[in-house]
SEPA-562277 format. One line per 2 residues: number of its first residue (from 1); their letters; for each residue x, y, z of C-alpha. Coordinates in Angstrom, 3 decimals, always signed. Example, Ala and Ser with C-alpha at 12.3 -4.5 7.8 and 13.67 -1.06 7.14 Angstrom:
BEGIN
1 = as = +12.300 -4.500 +7.800; +13.670 -1.060 +7.140
***
This chain:
BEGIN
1 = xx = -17.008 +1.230 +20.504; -17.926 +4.205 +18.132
3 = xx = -21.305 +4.441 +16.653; -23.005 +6.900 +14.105
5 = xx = -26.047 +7.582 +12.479; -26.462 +6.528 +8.983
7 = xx = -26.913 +9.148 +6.780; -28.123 +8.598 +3.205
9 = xx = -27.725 +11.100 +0.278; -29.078 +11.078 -3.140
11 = xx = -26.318 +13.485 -4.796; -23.150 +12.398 -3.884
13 = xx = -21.227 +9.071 -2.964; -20.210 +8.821 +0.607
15 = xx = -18.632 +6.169 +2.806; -18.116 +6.344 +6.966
17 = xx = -16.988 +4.179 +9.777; -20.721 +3.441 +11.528
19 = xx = -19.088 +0.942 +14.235; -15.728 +0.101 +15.444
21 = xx = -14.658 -2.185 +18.274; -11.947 -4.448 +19.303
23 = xx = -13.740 -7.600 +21.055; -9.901 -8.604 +22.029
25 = xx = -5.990 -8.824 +20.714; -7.119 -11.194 +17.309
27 = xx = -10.450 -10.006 +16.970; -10.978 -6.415 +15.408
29 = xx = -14.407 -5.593 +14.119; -15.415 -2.388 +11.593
31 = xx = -19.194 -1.896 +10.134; -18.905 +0.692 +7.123
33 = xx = -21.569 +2.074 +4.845; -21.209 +3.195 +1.079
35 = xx = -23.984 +5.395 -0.153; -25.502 +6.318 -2.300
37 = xx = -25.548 +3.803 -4.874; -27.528 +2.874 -8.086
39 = xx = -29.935 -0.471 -8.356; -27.040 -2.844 -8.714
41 = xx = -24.325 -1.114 -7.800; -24.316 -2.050 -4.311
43 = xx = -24.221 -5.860 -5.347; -21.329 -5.325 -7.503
45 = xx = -19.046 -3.200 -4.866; -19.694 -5.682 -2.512
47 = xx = -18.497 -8.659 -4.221; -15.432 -7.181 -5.652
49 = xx = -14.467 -5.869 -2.029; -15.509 -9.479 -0.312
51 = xx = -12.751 -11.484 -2.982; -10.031 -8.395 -2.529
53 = xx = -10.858 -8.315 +1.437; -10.505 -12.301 +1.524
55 = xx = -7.851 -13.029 -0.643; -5.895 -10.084 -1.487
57 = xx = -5.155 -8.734 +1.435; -1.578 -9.385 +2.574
59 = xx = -0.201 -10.484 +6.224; +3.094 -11.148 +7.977
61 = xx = +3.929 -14.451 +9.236; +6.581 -16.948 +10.751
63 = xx = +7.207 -19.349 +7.571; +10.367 -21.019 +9.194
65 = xx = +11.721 -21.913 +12.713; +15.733 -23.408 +13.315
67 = xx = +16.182 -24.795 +17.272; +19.807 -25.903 +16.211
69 = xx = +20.662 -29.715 +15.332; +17.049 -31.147 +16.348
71 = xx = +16.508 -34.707 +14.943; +13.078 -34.264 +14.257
73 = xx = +9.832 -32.298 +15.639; +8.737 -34.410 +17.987
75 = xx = +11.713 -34.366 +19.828; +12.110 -32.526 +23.389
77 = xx = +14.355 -29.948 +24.488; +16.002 -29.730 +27.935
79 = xx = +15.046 -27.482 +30.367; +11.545 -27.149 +28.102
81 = xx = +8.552 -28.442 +28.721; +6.735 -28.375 +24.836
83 = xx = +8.128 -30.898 +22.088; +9.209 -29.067 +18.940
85 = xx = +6.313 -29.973 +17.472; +3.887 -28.111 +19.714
87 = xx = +6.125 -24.766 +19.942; +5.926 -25.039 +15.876
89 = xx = +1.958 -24.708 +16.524; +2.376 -22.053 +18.264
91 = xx = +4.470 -20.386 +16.681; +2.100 -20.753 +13.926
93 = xx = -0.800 -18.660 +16.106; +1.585 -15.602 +16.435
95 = xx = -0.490 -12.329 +14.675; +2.410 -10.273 +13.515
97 = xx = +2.133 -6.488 +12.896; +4.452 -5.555 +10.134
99 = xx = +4.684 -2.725 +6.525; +8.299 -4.795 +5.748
101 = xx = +8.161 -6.548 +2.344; +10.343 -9.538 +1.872
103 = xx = +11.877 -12.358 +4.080; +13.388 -11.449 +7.336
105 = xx = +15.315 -12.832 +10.014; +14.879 -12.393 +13.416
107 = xx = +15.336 -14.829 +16.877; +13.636 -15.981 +20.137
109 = xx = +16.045 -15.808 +22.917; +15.460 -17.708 +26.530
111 = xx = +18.542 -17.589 +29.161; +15.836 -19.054 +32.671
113 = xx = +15.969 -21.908 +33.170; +18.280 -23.130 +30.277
115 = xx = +20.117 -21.463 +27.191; +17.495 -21.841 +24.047
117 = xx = +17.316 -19.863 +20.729; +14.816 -19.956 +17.545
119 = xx = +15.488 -18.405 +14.585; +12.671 -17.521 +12.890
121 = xx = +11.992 -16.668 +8.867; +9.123 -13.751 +8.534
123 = xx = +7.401 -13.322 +5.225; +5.011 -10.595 +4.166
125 = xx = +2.238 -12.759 +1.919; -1.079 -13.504 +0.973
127 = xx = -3.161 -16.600 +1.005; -2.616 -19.784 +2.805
129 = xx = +0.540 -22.110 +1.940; +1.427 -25.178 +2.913
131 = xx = +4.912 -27.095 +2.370; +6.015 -30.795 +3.471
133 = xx = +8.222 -31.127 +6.069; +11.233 -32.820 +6.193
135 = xx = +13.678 -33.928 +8.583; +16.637 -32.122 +8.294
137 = xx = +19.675 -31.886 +9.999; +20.292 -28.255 +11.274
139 = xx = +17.167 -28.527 +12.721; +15.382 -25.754 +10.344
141 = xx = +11.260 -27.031 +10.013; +9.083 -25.121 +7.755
143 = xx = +5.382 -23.457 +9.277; +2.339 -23.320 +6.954
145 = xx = +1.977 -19.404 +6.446; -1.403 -18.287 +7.054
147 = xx = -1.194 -14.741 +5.681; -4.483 -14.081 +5.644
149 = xx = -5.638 -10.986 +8.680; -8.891 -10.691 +7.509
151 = xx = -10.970 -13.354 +9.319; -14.534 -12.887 +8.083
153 = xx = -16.340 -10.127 +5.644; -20.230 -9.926 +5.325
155 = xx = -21.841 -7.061 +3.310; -25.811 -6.399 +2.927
157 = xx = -27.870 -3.967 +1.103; -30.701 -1.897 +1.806
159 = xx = -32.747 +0.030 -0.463; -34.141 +3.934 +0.176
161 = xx = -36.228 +6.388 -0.816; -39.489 +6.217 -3.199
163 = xx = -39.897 +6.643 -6.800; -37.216 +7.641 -8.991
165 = xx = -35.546 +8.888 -5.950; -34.430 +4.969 -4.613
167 = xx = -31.301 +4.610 -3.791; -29.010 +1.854 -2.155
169 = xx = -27.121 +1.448 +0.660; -23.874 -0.719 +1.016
171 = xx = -23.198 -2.123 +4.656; -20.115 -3.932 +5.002
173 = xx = -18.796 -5.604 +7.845; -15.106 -6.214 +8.478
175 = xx = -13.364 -8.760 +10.975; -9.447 -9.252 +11.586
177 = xx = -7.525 -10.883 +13.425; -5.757 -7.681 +14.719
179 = xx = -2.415 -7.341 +12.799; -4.533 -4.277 +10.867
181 = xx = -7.520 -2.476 +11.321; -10.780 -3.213 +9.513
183 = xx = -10.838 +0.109 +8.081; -7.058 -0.282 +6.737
185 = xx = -8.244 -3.842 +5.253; -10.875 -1.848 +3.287
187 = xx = -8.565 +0.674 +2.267; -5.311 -1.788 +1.332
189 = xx = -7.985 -3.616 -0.397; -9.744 -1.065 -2.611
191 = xx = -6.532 +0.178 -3.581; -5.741 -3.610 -4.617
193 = xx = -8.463 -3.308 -6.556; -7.534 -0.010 -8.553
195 = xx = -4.218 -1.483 -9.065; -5.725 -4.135 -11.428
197 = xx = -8.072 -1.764 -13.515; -5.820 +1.236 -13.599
199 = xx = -4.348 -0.918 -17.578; -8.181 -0.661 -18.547
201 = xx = -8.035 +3.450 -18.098; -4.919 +3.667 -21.059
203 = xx = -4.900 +2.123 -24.584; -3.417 -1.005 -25.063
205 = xx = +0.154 +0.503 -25.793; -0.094 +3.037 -23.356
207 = xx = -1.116 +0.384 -20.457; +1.627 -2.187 -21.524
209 = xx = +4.167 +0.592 -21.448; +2.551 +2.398 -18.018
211 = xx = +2.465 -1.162 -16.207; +5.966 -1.536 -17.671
213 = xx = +7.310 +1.738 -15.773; +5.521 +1.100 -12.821
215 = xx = +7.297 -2.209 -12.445; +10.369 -0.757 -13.241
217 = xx = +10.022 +1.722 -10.578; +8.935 -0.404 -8.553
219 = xx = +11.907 -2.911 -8.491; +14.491 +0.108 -8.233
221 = xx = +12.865 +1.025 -4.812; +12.973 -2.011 -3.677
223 = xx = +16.360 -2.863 -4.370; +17.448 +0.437 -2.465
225 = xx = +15.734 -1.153 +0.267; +12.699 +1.389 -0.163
227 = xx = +9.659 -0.290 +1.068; +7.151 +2.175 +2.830
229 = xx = +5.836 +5.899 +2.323; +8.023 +6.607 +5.547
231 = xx = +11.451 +5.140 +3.717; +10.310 +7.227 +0.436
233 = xx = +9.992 +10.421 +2.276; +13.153 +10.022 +4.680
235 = xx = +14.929 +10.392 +1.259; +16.456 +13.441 -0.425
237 = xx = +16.196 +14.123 -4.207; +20.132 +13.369 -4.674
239 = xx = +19.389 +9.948 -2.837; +17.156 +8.890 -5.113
241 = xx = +18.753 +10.210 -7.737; +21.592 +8.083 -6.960
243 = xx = +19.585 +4.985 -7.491; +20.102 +2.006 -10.437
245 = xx = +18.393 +3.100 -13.006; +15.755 +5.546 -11.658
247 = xx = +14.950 +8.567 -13.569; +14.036 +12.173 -12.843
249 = xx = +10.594 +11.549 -14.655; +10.409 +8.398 -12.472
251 = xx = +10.798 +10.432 -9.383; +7.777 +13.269 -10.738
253 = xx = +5.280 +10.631 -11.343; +5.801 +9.131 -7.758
255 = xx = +5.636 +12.645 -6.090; +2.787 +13.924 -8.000
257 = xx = +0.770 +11.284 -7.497; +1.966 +11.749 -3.545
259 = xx = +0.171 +15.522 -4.007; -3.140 +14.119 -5.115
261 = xx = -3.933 +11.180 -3.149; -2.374 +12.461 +0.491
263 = xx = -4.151 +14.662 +2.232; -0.358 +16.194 +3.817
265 = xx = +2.181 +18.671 +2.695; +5.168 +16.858 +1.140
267 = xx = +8.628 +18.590 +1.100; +8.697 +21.086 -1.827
269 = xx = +10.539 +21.796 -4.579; +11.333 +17.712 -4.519
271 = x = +11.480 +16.914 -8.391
***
């Protein structure tokens, strides 16, 4: 557990970690503080950050499991001891720790006591969905995805100091269910949250055409199987360069925004 002392200041905005513990595998729990804040402010950071925590945040889960020609989920397999049905609920519990966008592919191998494979489906999501299942005949059944790691948020507010001095103070507490920290919940979703104001910041021809490039970029990445900082940065200038469609100016806008919101030295002379 780490603790600190709550310190409030009246000139400029501040936020800490003031508790972190992990009561066990699926349960993380973070207690942060944002200070200090106008009459009304507090109120207004905390319900934007409750909806992003809650339903913006994005997790990686099993969406689909194949045992091989199965008739249907309740049937058994020999040599194990769970129907299909009850390895599809727990295959449904699994917390998954992934950055990976996309569907993937990947298996569940047993050779003791008997020869048995899954193949699974992972997606990278949000939300909670649910699909029908079917009987099918390679044995494929589909999981309802619960992408959803952050369990529970709370947030209360406290006010300080007298007169024209007052002040308020943001607590916010944070559980997940251990496939990310609390504190990188609060930071994937306050960057969520920039995301969908940054249009507001340009004129309306300058936002249409800046949300129009981002996509762009976006999609160019991702088809050169780009995905994560780490991916970005294992690239040289003539890789990139090399890309569908992607443009020096492209490559600029990513690397100087890079310079300004990461607090490490990037390769120079890149762009």
């Amino acid at each position: 557990m780490v603790r600190e002392e709550v310190a409030g200041s009246t000139q400029t905005l501040q936020w800490k970690c003031v508790e972190s513990r992990v009561d066990s595998k699926r349960l993380y729990y973070g207690r942060f503080i944002l200070s200090p804040l106008r009459k009304g402010q507090a109120d207004t950071v905390g319900i934007a950050l409750r909806r992003a925590l809650l339903g913006e945040t994005e997790g990686t889960c099993i969406t689909h499991a194949k045992f091989g020609s199965v008739p249907h989920e309740y049937s058994t397999i020999a040599g194990i001891e769970e129907s299909v049905q009850e390895i599809l609920l727990n295959l449904k519990e699994i917390i998954l720790k992934s950055n990976l966008y996309g569907v993937r592919t990947t298996s569940i191998c047993v050779k003791e006591p008997t020869d048995f494979r899954i193949e699974l489906q992972i997606k990278r999501d949000r939300g909670y969905h649910t699909e029908v299942r079917k009987n099918t005949q390679d044995g494929s059944y589909p999981i309802d995805a619960v992408s959803m790691p952050v369990r529970n948020m709370n947030y209360s507010i406290f006010a300080c100091g007298n007169g024209n001095a007052k002040y308020e103070i943001l607590f916010l507490e944070i559980w997940t269910n251990g496939s990310l920290t609390p504190k990188e919940a609060l930071y994937e979703a306050s960057r969520n949250l920039i995301d969908l104001f940054l249009p507001f910041l340009h004129t309306e021809e300058e936002g249409t055409r800046f949300q129009e490039n981002k996509n762009r970029t976006y999609n160019c990445l991702k088809r050169a199987n780009i995905h994560t900082l780490l991916d970005l940065l294992s690239k040289t200038e003539e890789d990139l360069m090399r890309i569908d469609s992607f443009r020096m100016q492209d490559g600029k806008q990513i690397w100087d925004t890079l310079e300004k919101h990461l607090p490490m030295d990037l390769p120079k002379n890149k762009f």
